[in-house]
Residue frames as qw, qx, qy, qz and C-alpha x, y, z in Angstrom:
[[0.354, 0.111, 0.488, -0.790, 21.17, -10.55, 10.81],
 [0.266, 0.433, 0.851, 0.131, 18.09, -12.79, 9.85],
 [0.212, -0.236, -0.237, -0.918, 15.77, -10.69, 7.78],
 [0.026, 0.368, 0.529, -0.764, 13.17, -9.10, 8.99],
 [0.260, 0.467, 0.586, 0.609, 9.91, -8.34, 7.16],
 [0.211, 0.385, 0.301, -0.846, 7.40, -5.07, 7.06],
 [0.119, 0.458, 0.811, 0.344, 4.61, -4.12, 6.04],
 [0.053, -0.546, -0.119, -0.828, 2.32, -1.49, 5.52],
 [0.017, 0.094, 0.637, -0.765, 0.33, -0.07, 8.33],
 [0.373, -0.191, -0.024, -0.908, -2.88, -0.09, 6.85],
 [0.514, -0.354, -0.781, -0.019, -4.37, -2.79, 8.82],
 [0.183, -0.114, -0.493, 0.843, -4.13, -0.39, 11.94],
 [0.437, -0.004, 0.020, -0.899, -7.42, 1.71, 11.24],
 [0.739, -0.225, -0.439, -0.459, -9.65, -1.63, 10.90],
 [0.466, -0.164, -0.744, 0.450, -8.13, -3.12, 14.13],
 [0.095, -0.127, -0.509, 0.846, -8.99, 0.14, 15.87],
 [0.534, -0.137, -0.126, -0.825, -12.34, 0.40, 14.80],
 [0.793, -0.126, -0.579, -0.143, -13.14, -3.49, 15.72],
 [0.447, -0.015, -0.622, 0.643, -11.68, -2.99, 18.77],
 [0.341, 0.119, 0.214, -0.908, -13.81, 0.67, 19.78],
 [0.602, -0.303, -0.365, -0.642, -17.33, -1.40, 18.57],
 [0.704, -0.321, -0.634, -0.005, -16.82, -4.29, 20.58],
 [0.593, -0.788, 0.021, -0.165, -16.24, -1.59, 23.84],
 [0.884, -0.085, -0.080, 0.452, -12.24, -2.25, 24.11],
 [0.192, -0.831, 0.179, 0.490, -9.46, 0.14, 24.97],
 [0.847, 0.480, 0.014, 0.229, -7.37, 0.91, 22.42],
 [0.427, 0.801, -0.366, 0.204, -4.81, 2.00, 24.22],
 [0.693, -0.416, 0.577, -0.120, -4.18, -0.74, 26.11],
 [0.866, 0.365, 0.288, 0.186, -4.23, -2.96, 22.83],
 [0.558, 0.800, -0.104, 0.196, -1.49, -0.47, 21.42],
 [0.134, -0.791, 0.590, -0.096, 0.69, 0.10, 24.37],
 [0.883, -0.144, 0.420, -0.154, 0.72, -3.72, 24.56],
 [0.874, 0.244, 0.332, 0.257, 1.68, -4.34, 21.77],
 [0.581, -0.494, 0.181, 0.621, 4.25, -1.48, 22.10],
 [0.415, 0.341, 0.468, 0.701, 3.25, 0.44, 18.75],
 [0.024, 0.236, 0.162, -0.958, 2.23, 4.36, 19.15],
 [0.440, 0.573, 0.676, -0.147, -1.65, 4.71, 18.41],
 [0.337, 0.705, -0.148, -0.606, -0.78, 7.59, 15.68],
 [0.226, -0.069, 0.884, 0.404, -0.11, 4.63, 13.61],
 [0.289, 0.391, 0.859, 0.160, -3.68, 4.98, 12.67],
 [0.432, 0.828, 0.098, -0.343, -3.63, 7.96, 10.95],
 [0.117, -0.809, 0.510, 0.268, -0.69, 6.77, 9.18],
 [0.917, 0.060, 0.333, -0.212, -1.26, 3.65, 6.90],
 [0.683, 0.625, -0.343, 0.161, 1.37, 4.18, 4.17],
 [0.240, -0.761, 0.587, -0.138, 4.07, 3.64, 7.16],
 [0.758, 0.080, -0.635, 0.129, 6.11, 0.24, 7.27],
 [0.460, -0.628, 0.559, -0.287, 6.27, -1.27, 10.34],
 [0.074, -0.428, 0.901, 0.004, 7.54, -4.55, 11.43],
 [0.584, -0.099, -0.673, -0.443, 5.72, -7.81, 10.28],
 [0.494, -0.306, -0.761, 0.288, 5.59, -9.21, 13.55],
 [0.082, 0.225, 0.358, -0.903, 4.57, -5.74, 15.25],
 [0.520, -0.021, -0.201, -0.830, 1.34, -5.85, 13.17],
 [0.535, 0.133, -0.834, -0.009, 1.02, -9.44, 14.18],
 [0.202, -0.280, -0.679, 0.648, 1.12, -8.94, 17.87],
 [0.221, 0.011, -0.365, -0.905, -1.25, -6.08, 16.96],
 [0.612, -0.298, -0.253, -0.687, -3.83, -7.96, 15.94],
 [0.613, -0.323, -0.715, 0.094, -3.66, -10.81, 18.20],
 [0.252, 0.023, -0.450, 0.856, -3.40, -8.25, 21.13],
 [0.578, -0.007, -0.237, -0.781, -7.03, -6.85, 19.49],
 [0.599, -0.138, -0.710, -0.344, -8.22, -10.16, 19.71],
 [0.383, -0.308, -0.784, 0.379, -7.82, -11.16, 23.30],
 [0.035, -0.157, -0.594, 0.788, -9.04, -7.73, 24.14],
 [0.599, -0.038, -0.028, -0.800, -12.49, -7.89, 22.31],
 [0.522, -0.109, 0.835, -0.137, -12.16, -11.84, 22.67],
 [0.792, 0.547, 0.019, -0.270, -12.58, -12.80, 19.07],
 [0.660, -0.275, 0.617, 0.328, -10.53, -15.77, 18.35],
 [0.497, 0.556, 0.484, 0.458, -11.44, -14.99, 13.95],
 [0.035, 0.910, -0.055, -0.410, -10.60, -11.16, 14.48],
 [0.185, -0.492, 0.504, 0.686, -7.68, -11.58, 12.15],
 [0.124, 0.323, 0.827, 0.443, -10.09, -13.29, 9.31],
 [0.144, -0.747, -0.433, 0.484, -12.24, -11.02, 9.99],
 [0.076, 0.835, -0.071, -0.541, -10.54, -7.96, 9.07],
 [0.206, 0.033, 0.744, 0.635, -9.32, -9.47, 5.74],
 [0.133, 0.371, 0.871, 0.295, -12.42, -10.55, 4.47],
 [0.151, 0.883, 0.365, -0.255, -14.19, -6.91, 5.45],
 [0.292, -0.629, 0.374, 0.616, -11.21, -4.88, 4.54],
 [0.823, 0.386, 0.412, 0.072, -10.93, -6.83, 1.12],
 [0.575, 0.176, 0.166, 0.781, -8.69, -6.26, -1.79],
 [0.179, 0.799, 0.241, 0.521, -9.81, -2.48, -2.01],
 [0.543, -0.820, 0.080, 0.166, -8.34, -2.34, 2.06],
 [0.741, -0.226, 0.232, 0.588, -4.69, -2.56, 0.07],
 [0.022, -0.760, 0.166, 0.628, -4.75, 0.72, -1.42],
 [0.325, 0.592, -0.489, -0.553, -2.88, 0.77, -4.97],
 [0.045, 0.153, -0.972, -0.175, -2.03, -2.76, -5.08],
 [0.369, 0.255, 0.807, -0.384, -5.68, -3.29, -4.66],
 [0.576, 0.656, 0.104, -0.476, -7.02, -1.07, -7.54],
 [0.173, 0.620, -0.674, -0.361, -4.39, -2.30, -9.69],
 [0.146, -0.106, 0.982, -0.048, -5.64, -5.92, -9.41],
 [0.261, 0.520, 0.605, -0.543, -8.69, -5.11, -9.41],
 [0.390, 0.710, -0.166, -0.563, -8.41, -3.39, -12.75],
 [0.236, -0.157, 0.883, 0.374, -6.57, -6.88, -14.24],
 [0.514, 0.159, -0.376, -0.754, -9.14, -8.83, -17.30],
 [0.696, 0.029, -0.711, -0.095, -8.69, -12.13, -15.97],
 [0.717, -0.679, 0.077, -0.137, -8.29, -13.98, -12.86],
 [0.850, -0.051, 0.029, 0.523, -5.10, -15.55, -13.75],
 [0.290, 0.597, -0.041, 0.747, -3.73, -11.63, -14.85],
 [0.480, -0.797, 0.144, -0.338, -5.19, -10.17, -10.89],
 [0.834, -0.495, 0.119, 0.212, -3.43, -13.08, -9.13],
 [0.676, 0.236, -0.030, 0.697, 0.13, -12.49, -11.05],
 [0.218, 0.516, -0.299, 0.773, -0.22, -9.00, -9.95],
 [0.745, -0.596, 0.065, -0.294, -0.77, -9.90, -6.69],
 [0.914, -0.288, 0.070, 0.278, 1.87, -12.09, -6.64],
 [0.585, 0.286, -0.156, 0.743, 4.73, -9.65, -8.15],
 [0.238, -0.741, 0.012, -0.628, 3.18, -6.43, -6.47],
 [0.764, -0.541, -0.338, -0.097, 2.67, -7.97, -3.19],
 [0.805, -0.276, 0.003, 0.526, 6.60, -7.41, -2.09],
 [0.256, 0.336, 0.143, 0.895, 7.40, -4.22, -3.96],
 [0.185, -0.551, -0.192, -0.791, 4.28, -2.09, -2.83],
 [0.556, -0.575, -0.102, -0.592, 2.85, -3.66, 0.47],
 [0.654, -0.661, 0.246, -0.276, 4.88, -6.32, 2.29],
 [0.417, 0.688, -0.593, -0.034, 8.18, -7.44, 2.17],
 [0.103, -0.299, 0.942, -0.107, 9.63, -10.88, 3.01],
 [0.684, 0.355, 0.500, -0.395, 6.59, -12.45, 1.62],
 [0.206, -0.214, 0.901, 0.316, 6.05, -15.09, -1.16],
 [0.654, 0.347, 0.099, -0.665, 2.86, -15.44, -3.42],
 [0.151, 0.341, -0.686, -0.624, 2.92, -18.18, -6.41],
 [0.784, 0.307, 0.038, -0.538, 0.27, -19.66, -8.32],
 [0.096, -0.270, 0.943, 0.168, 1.46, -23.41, -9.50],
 [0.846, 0.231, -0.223, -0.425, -1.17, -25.25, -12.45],
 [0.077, 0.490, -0.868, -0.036, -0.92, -28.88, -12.45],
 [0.218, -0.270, -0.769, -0.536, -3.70, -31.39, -13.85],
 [0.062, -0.682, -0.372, -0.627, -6.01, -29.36, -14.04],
 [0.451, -0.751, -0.312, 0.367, -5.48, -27.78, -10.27],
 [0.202, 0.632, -0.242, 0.708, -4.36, -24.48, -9.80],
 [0.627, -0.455, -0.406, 0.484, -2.52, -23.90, -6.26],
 [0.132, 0.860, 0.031, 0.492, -2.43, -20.31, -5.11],
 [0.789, -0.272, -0.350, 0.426, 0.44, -20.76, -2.39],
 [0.057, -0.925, 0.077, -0.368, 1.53, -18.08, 0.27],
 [0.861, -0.265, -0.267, 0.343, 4.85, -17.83, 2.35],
 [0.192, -0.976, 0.037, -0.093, 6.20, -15.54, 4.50],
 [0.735, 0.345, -0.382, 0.441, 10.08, -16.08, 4.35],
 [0.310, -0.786, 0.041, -0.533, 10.54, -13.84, 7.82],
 [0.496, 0.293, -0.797, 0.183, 12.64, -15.00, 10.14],
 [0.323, -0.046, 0.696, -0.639, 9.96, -14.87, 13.62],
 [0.237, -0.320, -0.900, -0.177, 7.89, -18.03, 13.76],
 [0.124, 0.345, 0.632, -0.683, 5.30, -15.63, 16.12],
 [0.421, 0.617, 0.092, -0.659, 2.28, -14.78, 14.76],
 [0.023, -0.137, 0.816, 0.562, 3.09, -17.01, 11.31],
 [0.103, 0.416, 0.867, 0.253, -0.12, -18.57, 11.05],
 [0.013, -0.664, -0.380, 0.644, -2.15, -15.41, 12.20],
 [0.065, -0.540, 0.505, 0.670, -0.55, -13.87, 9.12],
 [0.051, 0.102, 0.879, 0.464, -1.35, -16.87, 6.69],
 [0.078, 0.616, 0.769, -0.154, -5.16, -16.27, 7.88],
 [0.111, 0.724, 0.009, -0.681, -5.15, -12.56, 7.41],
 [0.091, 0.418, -0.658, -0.620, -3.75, -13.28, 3.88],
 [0.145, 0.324, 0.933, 0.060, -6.11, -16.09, 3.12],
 [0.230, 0.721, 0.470, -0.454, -9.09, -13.56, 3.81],
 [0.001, -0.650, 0.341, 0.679, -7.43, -11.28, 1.33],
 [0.067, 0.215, -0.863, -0.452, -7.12, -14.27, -1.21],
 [0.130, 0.517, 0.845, -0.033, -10.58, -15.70, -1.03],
 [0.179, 0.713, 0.445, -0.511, -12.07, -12.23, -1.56],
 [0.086, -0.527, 0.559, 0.634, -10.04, -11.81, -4.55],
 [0.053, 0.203, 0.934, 0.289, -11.42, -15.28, -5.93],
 [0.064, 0.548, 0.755, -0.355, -14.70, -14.63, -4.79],
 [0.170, 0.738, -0.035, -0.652, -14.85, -11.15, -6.72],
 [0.225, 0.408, -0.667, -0.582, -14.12, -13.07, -9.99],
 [0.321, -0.152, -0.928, -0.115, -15.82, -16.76, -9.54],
 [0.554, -0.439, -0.450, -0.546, -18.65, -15.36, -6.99],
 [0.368, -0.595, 0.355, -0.620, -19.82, -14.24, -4.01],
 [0.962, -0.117, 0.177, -0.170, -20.58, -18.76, -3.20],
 [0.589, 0.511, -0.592, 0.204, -17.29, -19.70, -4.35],
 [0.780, -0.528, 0.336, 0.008, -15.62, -22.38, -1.96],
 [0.349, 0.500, -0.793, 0.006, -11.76, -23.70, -3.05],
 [0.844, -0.065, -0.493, -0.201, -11.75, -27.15, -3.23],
 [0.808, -0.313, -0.341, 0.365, -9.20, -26.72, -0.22],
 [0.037, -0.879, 0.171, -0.444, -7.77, -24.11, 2.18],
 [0.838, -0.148, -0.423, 0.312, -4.71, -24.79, 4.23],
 [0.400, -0.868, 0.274, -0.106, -2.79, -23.00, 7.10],
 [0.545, 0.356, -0.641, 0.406, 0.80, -24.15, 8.40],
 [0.110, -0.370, 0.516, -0.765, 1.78, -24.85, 12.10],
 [0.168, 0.101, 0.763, -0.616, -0.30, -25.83, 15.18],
 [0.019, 0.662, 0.725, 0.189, -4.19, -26.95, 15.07],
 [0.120, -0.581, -0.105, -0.798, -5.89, -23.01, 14.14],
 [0.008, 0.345, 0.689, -0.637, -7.01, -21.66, 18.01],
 [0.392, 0.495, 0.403, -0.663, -10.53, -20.77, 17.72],
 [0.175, -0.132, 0.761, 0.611, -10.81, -22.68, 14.37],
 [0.212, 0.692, 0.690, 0.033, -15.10, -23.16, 13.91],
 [0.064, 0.863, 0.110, -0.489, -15.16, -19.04, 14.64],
 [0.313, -0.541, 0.580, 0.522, -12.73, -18.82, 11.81],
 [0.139, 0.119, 0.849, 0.496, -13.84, -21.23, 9.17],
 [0.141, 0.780, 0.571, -0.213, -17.47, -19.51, 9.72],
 [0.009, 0.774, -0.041, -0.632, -15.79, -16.01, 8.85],
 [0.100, 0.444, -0.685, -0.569, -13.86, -17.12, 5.62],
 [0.797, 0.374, 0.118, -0.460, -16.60, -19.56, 4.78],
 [0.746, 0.373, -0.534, -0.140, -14.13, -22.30, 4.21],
 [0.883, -0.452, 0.070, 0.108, -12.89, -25.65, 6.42],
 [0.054, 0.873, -0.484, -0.034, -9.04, -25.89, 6.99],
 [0.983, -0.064, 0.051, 0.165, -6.77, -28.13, 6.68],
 [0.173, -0.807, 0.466, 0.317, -2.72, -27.97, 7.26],
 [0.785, 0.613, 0.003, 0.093, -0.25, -27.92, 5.08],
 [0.681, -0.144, 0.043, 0.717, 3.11, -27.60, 4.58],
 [0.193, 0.047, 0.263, 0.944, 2.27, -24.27, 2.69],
 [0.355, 0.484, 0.609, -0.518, -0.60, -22.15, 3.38],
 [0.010, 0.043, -0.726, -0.687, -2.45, -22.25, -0.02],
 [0.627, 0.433, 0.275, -0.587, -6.20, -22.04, -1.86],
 [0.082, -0.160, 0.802, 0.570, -6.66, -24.61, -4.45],
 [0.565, 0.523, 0.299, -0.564, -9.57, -24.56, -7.47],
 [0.751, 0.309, 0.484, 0.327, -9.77, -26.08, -10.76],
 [0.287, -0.217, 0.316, 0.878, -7.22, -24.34, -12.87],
 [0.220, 0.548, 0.578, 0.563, -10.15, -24.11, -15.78],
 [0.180, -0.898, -0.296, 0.271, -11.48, -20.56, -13.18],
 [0.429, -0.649, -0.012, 0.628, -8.67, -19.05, -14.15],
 [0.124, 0.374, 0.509, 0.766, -9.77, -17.84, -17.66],
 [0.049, -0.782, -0.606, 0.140, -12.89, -16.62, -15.70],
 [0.199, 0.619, 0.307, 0.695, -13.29, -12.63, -17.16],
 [0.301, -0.301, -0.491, 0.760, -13.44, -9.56, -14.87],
 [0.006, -0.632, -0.559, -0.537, -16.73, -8.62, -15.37],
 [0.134, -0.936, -0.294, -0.140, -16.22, -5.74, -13.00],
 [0.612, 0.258, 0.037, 0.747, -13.10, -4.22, -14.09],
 [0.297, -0.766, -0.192, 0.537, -11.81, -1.01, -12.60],
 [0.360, 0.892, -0.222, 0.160, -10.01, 1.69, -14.25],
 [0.578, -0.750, 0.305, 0.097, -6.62, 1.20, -13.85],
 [0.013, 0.626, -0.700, -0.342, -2.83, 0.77, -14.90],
 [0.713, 0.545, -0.330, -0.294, -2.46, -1.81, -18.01],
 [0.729, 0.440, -0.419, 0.315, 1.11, -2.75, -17.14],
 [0.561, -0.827, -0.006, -0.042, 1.75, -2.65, -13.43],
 [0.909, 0.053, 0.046, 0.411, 5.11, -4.56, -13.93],
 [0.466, 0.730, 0.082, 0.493, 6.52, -1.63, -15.59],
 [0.126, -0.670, -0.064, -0.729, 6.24, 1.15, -13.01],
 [0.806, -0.500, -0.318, 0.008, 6.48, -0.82, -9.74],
 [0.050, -0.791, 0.523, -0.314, 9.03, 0.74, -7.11],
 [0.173, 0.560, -0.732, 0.346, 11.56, -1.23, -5.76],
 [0.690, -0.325, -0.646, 0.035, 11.02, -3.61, -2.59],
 [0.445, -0.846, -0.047, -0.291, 10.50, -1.85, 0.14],
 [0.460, -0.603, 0.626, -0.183, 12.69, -3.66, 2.71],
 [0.952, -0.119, -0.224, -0.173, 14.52, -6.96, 2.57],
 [0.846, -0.346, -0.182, 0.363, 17.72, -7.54, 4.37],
 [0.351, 0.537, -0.072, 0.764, 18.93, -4.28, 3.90],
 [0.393, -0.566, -0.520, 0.505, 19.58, -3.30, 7.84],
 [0.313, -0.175, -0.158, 0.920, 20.20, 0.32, 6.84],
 [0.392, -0.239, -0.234, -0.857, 16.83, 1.21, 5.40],
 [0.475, -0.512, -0.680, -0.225, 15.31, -0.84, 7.72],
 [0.434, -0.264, -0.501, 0.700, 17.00, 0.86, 10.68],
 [0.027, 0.192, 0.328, 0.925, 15.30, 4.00, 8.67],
 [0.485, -0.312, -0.511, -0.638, 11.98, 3.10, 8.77],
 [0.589, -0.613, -0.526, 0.026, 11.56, 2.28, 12.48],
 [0.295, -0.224, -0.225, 0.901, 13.09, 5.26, 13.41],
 [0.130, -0.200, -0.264, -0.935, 11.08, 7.22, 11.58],
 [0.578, -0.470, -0.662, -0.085, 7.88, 4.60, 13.36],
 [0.518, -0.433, -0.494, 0.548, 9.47, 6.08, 17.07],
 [0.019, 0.140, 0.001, 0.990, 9.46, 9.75, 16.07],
 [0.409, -0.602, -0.492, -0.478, 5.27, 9.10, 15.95],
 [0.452, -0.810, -0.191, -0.320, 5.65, 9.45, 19.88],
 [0.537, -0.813, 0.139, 0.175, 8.95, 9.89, 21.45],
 [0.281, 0.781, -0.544, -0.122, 12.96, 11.02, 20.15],
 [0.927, 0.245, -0.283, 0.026, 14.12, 7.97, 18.67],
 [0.202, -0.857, 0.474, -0.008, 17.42, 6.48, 20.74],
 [0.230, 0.435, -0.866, -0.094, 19.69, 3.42, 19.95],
 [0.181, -0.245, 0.925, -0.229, 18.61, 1.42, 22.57],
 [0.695, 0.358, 0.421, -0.461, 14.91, 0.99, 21.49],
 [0.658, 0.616, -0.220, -0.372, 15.91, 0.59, 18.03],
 [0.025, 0.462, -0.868, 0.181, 18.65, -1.77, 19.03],
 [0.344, -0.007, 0.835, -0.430, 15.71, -4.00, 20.65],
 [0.605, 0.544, -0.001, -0.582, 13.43, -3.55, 18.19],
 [0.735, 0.509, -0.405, -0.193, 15.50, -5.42, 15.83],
 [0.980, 0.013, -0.199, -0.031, 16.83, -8.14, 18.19],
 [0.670, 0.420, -0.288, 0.540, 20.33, -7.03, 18.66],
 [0.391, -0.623, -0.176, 0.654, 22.71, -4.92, 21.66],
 [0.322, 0.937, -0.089, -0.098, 23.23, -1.37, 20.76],
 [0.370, -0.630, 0.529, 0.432, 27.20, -2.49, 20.34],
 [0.577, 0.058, 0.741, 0.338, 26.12, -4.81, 17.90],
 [0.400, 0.727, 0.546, 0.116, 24.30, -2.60, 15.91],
 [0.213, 0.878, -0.257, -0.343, 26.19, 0.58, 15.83],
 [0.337, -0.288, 0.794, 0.415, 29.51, -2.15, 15.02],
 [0.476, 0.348, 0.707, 0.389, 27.00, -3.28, 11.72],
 [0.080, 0.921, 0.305, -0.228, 26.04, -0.22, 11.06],
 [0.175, -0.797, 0.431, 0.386, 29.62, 0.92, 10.64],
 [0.467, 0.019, 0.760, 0.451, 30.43, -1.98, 8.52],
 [0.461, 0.617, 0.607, 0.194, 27.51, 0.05, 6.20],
 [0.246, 0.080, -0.140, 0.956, 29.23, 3.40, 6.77],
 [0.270, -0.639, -0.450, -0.563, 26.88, 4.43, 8.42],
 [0.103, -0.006, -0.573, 0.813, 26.09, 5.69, 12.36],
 [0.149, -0.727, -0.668, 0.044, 22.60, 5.73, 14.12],
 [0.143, -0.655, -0.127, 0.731, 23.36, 9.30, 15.21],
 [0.043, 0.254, -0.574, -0.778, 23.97, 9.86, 11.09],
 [0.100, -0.411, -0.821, -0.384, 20.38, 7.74, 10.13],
 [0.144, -0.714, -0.611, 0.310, 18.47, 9.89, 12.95],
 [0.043, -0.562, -0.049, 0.825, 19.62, 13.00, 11.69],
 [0.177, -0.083, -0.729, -0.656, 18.58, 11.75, 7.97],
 [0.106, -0.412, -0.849, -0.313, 15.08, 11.03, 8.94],
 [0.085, -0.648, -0.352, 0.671, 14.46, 14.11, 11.16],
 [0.024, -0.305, 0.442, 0.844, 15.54, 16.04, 8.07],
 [0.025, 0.123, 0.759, 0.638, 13.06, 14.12, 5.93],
 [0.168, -0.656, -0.721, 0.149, 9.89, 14.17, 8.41],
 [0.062, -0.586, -0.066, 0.805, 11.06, 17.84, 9.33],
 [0.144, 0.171, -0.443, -0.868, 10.68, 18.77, 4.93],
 [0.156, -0.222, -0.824, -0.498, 7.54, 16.81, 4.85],
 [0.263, -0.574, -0.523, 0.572, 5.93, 18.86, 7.87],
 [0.053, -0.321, 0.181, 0.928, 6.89, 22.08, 6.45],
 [0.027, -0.049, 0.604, 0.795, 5.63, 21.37, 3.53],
 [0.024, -0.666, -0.741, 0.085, 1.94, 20.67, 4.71],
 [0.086, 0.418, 0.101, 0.899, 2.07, 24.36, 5.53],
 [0.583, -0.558, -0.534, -0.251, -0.96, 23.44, 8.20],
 [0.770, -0.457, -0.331, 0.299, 1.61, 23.32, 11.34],
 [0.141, 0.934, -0.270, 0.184, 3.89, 25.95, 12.56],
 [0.446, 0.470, -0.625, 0.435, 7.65, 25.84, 13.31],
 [0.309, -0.400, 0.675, -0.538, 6.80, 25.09, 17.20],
 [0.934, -0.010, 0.293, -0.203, 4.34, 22.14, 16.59],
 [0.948, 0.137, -0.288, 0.013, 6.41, 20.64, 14.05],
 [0.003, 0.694, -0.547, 0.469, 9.13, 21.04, 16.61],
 [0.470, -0.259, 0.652, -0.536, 7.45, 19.22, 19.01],
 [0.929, 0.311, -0.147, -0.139, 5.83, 16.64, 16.39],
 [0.748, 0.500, -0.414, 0.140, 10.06, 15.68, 16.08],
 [0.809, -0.345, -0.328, 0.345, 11.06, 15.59, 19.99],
 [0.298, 0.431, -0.116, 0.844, 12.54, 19.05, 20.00],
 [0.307, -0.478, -0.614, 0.549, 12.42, 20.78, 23.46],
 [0.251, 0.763, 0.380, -0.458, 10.98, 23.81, 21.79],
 [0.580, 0.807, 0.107, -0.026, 10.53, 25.79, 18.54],
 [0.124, -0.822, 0.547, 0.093, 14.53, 27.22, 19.08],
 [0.719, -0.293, 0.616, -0.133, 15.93, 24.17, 19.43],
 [0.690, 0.451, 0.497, 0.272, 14.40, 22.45, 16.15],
 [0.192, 0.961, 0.076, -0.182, 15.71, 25.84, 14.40],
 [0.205, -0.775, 0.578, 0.153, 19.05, 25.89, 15.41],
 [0.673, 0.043, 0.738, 0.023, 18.98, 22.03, 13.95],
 [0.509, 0.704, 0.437, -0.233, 17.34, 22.92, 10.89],
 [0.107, 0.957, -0.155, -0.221, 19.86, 25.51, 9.98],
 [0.116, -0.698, 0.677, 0.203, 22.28, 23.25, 10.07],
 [0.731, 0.245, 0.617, -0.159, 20.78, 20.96, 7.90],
 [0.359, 0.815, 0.455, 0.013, 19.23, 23.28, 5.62],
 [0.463, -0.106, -0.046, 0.879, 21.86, 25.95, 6.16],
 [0.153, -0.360, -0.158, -0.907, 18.46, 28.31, 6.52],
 [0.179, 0.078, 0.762, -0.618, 15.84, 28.48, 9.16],
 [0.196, 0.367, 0.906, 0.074, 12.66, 26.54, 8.73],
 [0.362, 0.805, 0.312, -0.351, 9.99, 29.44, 8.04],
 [0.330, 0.679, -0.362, -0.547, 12.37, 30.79, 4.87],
 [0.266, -0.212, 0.932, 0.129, 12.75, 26.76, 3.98],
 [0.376, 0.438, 0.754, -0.314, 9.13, 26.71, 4.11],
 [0.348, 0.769, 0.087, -0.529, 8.01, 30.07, 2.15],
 [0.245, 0.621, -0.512, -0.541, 10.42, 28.46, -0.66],
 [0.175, -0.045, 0.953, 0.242, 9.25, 25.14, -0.83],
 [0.310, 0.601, 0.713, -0.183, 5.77, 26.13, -0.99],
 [0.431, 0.630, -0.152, -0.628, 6.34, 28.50, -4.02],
 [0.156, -0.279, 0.899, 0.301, 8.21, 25.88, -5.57],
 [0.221, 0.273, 0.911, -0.217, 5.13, 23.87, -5.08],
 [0.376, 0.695, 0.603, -0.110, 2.73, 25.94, -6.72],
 [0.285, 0.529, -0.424, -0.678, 4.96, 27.97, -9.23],
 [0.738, 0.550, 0.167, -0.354, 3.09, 26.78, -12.63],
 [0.806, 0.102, 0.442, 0.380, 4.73, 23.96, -15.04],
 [0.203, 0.581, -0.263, -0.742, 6.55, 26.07, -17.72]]
């Protein structure tokens, strides 16, 4: 199977606010683009790289802003990327923010994705590629990431900072003036979308240094997702629970394939969709409980269960106890005192 990338969700809350000023549904822009609107209380989720894609371009035609996806970079800025943002943000240098940008960038916020920074008299190239295997929405993507990467520079070399050059891949940019006005730079294509600036910037101090980790390198988790069908099959189940009981066949489409083909690879991982849906009920079901906020009938109904029974009788046979005595012991756990 071609890989497939993700990414977080936390672009979802600035789409839906740029969408509700400019007087747009948003749930026309979501059902379109076929993603449940609780995505936007929900930014740590992965979804699919191309589902945030369609996303925004779905946002765009419906407030008609052909620079919506520059845009929301370039407001959003590094501090819109959560950890990986303070964690750059806390580097000493520019050359020390962009390395961790470029190793973070796949471990913490979006997988199938390429960063690298290439010196070479006296240019420095900051070069971005998305390795994914859907050409939809590619350049959309390179622009969204551009915004990101100019606000980065721009926070170390100044709010006037222009790169001697800013490229895209693909097709002339659609709505390219509205665009280069937002990111405050002209395009030009490239084989490789990229920002390039005289290498000598990259000594340039971070005279407004967060607090933050030393040694990100260290202490990074894993990559999220990269051709590994069986956590990815994970993570977009867990995406369909947000509004209806996950079932092959969506998840089958979702990722391109027939359900034959996918339970038949599936098996080749010992695994079984019927065996991954009952693993992520299980996990959504302990991380429900544990809020302590919901009772045993909402989160019932939060997981597709036809009523409070139902998710019980499940539960038990998970848990081999019923959710409310699951609960009352995870939540001493939780606040019995370090010894």
């Amino acid at each position: 199977m071609a890989v497939l990338g993700l990414t977080k969700a936390r672009s979802m809350g600035p789409v839906a606010d740029a969408v509700e000023r400019a007087g747009g549904s948003l749930a026309r822009v979501f059902r379109t683009a076929d993603l449940p609107l609780r995505l936007i209380e929900q930014p740590e989720r992965f979804i699919l790289l191309r589902d945030q894609l369609r996303l925004v371009a779905c946002a765009a035609r419906e407030v008609g802003d052909p620079a919506l996806a520059a845009r929301l970079s370039m407001e959003a800025g590094v501090p819109g990327l959560g950890a990986l943002g303070q964690s750059v943000l806390a580097a000493d240098r520019l050359d020390a923010a962009i390395s961790r940008t470029n190793g973070m960038m796949g471990r913490m916020l979006q997988s199938s994705t390429r960063l690298e920074l290439i010196a070479e008299d006296g240019m420095a190239h900051w070069t971005y590629r998305v390795t994914d295997a859907s050409e939809v929405g590619r350049q959309l993507n390179e622009i969204l990431a551009l915004g990101y990467m100019l606000d980065l520079l721009r926070r170390f070399l100044g709010p006037g900072f222009t790169p001697l050059r800013a490229a895209v891949t693909g097709a002339p940019v659609t709505g390219r003036p509205a665009v280069e006005q937002v990111l405050g730079v002209e395009l030009s294509r490239h084989a490789t979308a990229l920002l390039s600036f005289p290498a000598e910037h990259l000594c340039t101090p971070n005279r407004r240094r967060l607090p933050g980790p030393g040694a990100p390198e260290r202490d990074m988790p894993p990559a999220p997702i990269a051709d590994d069908l069986v956590a990815l099959a994970r993570h977009l189940i867990a995406l369909q629970l947000l509004e209806r009981r996950p079932c092959l066949t969506t998840l089958a489409r979702r990722l391109g394939l027939s359900p034959r083909t996918l339970q038949r690879r599936l098996g080749t991982r010992g695994t079984t969709f019927e065996a991954l849906l009952r693993t992520v009920m299980e996990e959504e079901a302990e991380v429900l409980l544990r809020h302590g906020h919901l009772s045993v009938a909402a989160v019932a109904l939060e997981l597709g269960f036809a009523d409070a029974a139902h998710f019980s009788r499940a539960f038990r046979s998970w848990k081999g106890m019923p959710p409310r005595n699951w609960r009352r012991t995870a939540l001493a756990q939780q606040h019995r005192p370090d010894p």
